[in-house]
N, C-alpha and C positions, 0 to 999 in steps of 0.2 A: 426394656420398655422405653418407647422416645420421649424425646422431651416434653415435645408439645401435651402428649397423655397427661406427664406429671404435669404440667401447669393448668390442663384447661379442666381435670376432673376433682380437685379440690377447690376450683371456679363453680363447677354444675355442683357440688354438694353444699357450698355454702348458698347458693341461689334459689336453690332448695329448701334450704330453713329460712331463708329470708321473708320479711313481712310479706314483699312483694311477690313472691310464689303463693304463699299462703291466700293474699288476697284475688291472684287469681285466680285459683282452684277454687273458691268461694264464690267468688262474683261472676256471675254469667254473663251480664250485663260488660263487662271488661273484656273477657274471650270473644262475646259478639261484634263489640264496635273495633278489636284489632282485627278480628274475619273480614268486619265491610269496609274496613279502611283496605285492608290488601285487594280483598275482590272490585272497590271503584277506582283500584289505581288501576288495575288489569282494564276494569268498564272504559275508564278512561282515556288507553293508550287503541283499546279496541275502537272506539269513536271517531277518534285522530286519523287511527288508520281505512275505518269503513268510509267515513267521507267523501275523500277524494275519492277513491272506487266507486262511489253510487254515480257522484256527478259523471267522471267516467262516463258510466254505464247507461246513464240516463243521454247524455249527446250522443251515441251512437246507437240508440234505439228511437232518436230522433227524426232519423232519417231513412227510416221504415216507410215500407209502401200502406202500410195498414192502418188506418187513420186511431184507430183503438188503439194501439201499439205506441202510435204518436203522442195521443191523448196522453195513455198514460206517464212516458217519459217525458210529458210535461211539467206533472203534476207533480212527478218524483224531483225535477229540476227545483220547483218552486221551494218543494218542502223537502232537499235533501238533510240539511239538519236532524230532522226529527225521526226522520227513515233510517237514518246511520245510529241515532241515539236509540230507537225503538229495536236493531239488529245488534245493536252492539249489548244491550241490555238482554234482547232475548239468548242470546251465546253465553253473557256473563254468569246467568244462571246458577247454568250447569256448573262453571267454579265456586260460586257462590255455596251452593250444595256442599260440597268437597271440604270448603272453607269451615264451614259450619259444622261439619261431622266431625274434622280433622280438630278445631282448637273449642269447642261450642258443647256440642252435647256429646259427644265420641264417638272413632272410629268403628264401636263395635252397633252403632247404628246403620252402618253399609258393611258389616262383613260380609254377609251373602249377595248372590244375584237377587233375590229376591228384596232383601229389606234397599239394596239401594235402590232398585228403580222405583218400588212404592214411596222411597222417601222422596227420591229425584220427582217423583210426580206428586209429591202432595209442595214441593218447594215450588214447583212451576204452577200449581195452583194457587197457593199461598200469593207467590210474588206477581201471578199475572193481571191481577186487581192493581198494585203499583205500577206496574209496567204499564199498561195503560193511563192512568192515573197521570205519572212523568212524564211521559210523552205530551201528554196534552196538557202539562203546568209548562214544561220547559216553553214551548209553543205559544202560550200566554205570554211568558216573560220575555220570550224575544222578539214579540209585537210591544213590550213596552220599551224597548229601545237596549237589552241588558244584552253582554256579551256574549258568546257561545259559550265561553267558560266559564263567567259568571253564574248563566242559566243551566248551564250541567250541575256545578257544586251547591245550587242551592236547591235544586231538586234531590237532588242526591242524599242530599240532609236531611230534608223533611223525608224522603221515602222510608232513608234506613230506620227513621223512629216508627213506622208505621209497620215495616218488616219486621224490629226486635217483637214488637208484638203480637206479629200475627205468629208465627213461626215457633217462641216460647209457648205461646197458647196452645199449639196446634203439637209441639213435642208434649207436653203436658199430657193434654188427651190420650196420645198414643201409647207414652208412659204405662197413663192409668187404667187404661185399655188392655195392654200388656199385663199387668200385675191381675186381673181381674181373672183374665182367661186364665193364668197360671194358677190363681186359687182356685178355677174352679175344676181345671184337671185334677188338681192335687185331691179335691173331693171326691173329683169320680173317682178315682185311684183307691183313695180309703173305703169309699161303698163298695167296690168291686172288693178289694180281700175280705171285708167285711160279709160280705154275702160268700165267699169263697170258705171263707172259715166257718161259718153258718155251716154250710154243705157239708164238708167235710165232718163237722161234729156231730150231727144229725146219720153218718153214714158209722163214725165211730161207735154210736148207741147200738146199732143193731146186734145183736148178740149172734156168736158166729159157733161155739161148739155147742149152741142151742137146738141147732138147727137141723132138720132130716138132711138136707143135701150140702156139708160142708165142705167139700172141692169147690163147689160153683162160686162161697163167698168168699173164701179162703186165696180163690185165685183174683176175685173180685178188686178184694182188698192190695190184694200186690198190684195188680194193674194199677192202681189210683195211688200206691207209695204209703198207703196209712199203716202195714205191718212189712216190714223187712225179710227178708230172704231166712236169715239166721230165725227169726221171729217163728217162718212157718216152720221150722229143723222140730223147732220144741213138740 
């Protein structure tokens, strides 16, 4: 066994029993805000790097013959801030999502193709009211004279308090939504054997060497499993 094994797994066992595990396992509200602190470093660096790309993109659509075309890589020029902030936010999402299943509510919320895209689209629902929202505080605050980085991280702030919210509300529901439908399988499940055993006892009453033609219920009963092979020998 190497080394490092022995040093770093009686590190993971005592960190384990430590307060600070225990309070994170407990505290959602803690797994949340270390999820949006990693997913707005990522928003962050994604920002940084869409910028320059728009402006890019915006001078070289400048000089288009098409006066629409023009127009618009005007407008993209004026407000590339908030274009780079509004794409780099709608990308960040999708990790956001990841972030959030992974250390938040858990991985067995996206194991299937199914529960993730449902979940990925109720998180694009959820966050796209902030996303919007951000876009146009950041936008406010850098008409009042505040930095591009000032105005990212104070949006950034107010938004993820507005997301812990919406998001724990909204796993909440689906939770209780989940648990409801699984009682009420479980019901149809016991009415079904229930009516099943009904049948079956009502077929047991019939009396069988009563009866003028007993082959026809004799084989009856074998077909349906209520007397055994050895049963019919007697």
């Amino acid at each position: 066994m190497s080394s490092p094994y022995l040093i770093s797994a009686p590190l993971i066992t005592n960190f384990r029993n430590s307060t600070c595990y225990a309070a994170w396992k407990q505290n959602s509200a803690i797994r949340f805000g270390a999820s949006g602190i990693l997913g707005n470093i990522v928003f962050f660096g994604l920002d940084k790097i869409l910028f320059p790309v728009i402006v890019r993109a915006a001078v070289r659509l400048s000089v288009s013959n098409k006066s629409a075309i023009v127009s618009w890589s005007k407008w993209i020029n004026e407000n590339a801030v908030s274009v780079s902030f509004f794409v780099a936010y709608l990308l960040d999402i999708a990790l956001q999502h990841f972030l959030n299943a992974w250390l938040v509510f858990g991985l067995d919320t996206i194991s299937t193709r199914e529960l993730y895209f449902s979940s990925l689209a109720t998180s694009y629902t959820a966050y796209f009211g902030t996303l919007c929202g951000s876009t146009i505080l950041q936008a406010y605050l850098l008409q009042w004279g505040l930095s591009k980085s000032v105005a990212f991280w104070t949006t950034i702030g107010l938004g993820s308090l507005v997301n812990y919210v919406v998001l724990t509300s909204l796993h909440a529901v689906a939770k209780k939504t989940g648990e409801s439908s699984t009682t009420d399988n479980n019901i149809g499940r016991q009415e079904t054997n229930c009516s099943t055993g009904e049948n079956r006892g009502k077929m047991a009453m019939v009396p069988i060497w009563g009866t003028r033609d007993k082959t026809s219920h004799i084989g009856q009963f074998y077909r349906n499993s209520i007397v055994t092979e050895s049963q019919l020998a007697v």
